[in-house]
N, C-alpha and C positions, 0 to 999 in steps of 0.2 A: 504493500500500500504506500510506505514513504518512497519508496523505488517511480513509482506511477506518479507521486503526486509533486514527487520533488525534484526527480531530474528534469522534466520536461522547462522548469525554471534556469537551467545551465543555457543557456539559449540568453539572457537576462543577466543574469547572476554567477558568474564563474564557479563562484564559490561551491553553487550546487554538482558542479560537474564532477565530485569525487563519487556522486552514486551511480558514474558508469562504470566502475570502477569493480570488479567482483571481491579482490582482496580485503578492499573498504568494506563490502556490504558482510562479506564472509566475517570479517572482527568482530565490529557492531552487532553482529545475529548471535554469536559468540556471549558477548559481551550483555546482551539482552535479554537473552534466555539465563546467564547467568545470575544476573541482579533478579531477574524474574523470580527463579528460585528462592533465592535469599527471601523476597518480600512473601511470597506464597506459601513458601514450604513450611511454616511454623501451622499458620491456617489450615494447611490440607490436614499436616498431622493430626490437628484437633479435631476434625474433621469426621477423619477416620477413627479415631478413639472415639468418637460421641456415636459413629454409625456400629461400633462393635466389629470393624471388621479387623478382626485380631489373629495373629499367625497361630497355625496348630502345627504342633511340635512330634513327630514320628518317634514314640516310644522305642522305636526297634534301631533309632536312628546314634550318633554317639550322646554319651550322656552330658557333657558340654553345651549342649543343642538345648537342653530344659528348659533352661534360663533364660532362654528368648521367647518361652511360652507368652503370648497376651501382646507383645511389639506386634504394632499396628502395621498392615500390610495392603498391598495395592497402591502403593506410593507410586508407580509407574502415570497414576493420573497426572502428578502434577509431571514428570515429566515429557508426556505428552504435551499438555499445555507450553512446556518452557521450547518443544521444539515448532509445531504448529505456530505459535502467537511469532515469533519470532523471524518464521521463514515467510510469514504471511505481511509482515512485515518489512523486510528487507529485500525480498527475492521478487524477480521479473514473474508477473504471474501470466505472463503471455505463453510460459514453458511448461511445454503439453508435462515432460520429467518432472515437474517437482510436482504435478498434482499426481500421476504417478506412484513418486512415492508417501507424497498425503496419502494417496489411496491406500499402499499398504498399513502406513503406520497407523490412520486411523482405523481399519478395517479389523487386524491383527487386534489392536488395542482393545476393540469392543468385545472382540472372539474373548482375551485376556481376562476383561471385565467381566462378563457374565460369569464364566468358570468361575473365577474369583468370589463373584457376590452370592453364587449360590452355598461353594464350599464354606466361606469365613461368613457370611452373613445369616444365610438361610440353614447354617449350619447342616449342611448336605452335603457330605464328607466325598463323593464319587460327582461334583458337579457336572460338567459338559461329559460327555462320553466321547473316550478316546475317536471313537469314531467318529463323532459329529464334529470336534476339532479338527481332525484332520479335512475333512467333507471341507469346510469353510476356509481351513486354509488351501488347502489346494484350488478352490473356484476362486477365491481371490490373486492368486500366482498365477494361476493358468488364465483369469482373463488379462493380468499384464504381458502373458507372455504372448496371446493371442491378438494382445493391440501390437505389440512389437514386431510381430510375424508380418500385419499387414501396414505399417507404418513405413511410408515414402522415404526409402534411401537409410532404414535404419540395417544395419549388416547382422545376417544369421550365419557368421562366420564365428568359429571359435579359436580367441587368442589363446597361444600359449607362450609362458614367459621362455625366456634362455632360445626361444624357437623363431628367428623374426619370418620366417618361410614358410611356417607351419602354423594354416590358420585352415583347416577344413570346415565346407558348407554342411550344418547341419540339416538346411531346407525344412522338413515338419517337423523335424525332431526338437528345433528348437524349440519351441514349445512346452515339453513336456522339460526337457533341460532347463529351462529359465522357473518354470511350476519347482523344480527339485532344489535347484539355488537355496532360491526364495525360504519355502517350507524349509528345504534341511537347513538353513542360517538359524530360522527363526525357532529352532524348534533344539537346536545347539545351544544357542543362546540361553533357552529356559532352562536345560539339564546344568547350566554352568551356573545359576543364581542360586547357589544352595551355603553363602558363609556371607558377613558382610562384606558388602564393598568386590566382591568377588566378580562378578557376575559385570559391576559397571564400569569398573576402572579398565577391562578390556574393549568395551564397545566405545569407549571415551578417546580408548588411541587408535582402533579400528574407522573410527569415526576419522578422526584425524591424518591418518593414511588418506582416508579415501577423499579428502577434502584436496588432496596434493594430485591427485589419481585426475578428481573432475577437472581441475583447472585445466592439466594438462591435456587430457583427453578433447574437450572444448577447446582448445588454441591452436588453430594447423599448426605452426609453427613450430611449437613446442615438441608435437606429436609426432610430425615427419621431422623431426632431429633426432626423435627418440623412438624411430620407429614402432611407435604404438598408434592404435588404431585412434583416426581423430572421428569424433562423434558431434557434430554439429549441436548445440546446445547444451551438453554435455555440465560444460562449465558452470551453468548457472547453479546445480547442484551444490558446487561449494559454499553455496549459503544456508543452503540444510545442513551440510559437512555440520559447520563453524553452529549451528543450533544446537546439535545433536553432542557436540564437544562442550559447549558451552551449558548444556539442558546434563549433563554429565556429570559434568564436575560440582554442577548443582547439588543434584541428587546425589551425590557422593559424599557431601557436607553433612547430611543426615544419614546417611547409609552406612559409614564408614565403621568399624568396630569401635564400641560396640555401637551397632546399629541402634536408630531412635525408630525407622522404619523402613520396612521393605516394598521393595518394588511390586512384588505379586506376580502373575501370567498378564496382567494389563500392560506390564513393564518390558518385560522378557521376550514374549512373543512378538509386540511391536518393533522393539529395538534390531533384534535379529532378523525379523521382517526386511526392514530397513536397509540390514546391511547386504543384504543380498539382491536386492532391486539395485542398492548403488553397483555392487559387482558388476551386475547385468547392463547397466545401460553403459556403465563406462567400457565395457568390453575386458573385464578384468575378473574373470569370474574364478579362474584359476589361482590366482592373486587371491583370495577368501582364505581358500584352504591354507595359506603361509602365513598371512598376518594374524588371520582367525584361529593359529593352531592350536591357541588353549581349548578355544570351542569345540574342534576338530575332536582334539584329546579326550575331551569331556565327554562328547557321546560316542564315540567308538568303545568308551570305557562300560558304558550303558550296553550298547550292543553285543559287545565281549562278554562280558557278563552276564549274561540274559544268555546269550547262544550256548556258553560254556557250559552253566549250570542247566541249561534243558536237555544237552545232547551227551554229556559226561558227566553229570551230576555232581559239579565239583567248582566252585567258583576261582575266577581269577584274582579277584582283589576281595581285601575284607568288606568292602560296601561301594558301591557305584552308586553316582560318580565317582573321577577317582579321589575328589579332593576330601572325599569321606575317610577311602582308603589313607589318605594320608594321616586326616587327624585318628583314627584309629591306632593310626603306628604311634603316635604320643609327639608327633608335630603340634606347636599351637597354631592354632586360627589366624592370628594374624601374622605369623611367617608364612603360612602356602600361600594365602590371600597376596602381600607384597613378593613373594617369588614368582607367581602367575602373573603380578603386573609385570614385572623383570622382565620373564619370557615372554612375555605378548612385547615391550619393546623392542626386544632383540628381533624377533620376529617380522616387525615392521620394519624395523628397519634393512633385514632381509630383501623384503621385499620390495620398498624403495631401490633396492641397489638394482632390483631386475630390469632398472629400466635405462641402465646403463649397459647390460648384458643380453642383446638380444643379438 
């Protein structure tokens, strides 16, 4: 909205002309969503303790975990808000992309919500059924992938990093590939919010990766120097980037050990939503799996787990996810929590370098 209402005064007013600006807008959105937080996030907390929506604690889970019984949960609302208010505010909204991923993140978020309000609220311990989560996420991924498919001049070619020659056309497939992104981000994301601060200190620098990702991808220039694929619009996403970093480190301020309040399935599922539509449009989807590899880790740990114990009757780790296994082994909480931000920087920063290595 200030984007719409205030550049067109650069014409007039020089002064206005830093809102053509994407890095400007990318700060400020940043910068917005953060204060946002700060002013909100005391209110929402109350919010949620007056509505009873309070975290329940898996007896079978480690004993440590007790003691967060009753911490108010669903805090992903106000995150949503610090990133919507934010990118509605700063970003071109002429850009089919960022509504896009509004789409996801609002979409996800609701899916998030309800589970949420049935489990901690209406006290209905088996909320959404796995099934029906999945049902809705997948028609919400598959119709972005289904606009993508048939959207003028957008490429269903699949990059791969370290490969500048090796980009094969997936044609239909894409579709269901961009539907798997999607879902599998968003659905990694949730298995990893299981300590404080765990779960959003990686979508804070994943976020921020990808905030380096849009620019470049959005600027020929950039892009054919760096042999990655340029995506016409692209760029304007780094104003979501910079919300979603900034809507982060928000929600991180109360999240943090010991948590004042959690984020929920409203949080988790949007956010990972999120990061996988940005994979997908910026043509970086491979790119996910490196910077995202805590998430990566987190549900393969789940799937190992699960497969081990059904077909050898014998577990891999002492609790999945693994960061269960960890504090089981007599790690405290907030050493894995700051080791997985560690390895999520290392990570990125991997994967920054791949765009010098093609």
């Amino acid at each position: 909205m200030l984007y719409h209402l205030l550049y067109p005064l650069a014409s007039d007013y020089k002064l206005f002309n830093v809102f053509k600006y994407l890095t400007f807008r990318s700060i400020y959105a940043m910068i917005t969503a953060l204060l946002l937080a700060f002013i909100v996030g005391p209110w929402v907390v109350r919010k949620l303790e007056a509505l009873q929506a309070r975290q329940v604690i898996r007896t079978d889970g480690p004993e440590s975990h007790l003691k967060k019984q009753g911490t108010p949960t669903m805090g992903g609302v106000l995150i949503l808000v610090c990133i919507v208010l934010p990118t509605l505010l700063w970003a071109d909204l002429k850009n089919v992309f960022i509504w896009l991923t509004l789409l996801i993140i609002v979409g996800y978020g609701v899916l998030g919500f309800v589970d949420d309000y049935k489990k901690v609220v209406e006290k209905n311990p088996k909320g959404l059924s796995p099934r029906q989560k999945m049902f809705w996420q997948v028609l919400l991924a598959g119709g972005v992938g289904i606009f993508l498919f048939y959207l003028p001049g957008f490429s269903t070619e699949l990059y791969l990093p370290f490969f500048k020659r090796v980009h094969p056309e997936l044609g239909i497939l894409f579709i269901p590939f961009v539907t798997l992104v999607i879902v599998g981000a968003s659905n990694a994301v949730n298995l990893t919010d299981g300590l404080d601060g765990l779960a959003i200190g990686p979508v804070a620098i994943n976020a921020a990766t990808y905030l380096l990702f849009c620019y470049i991808a959005g600027n020929a220039k950039l892009s054919g120097y760096l042999q990655i694929p340029y995506v016409p619009g692209a760029g304007e996403l780094a104003v979501l980037c910079g919300a979603m970093v900034g809507a982060g480190l928000g929600f991180l301020w109360y999240n943090s050990y010991p948590a004042e309040v959690f984020m929920g399935d409203v949080g988790s599922l949007s956010l990972g939503g999120a990061l996988g539509t940005l994979a997908v449009l910026t043509k970086q989807e491979i790119l996910l799996v490196i910077v995202g590899g805590v998430f990566v880790v987190e549900a393969l740990s789940v799937i190992f787990q699960v497969g081990s114990y059904k077909y050898r009757g014998k577990r891999i780790f002492r609790m999945a996810p693994i960061h269960h296994h960890f504090e089981l082994k007599g790690v405290a909480e907030p050493k894995i929590i700051v080791r997985f931000w560690i390895i999520t920087i290392i990570l990125a920063l991997v994967a920054i370098s791949t765009l010098k290595m093609r």
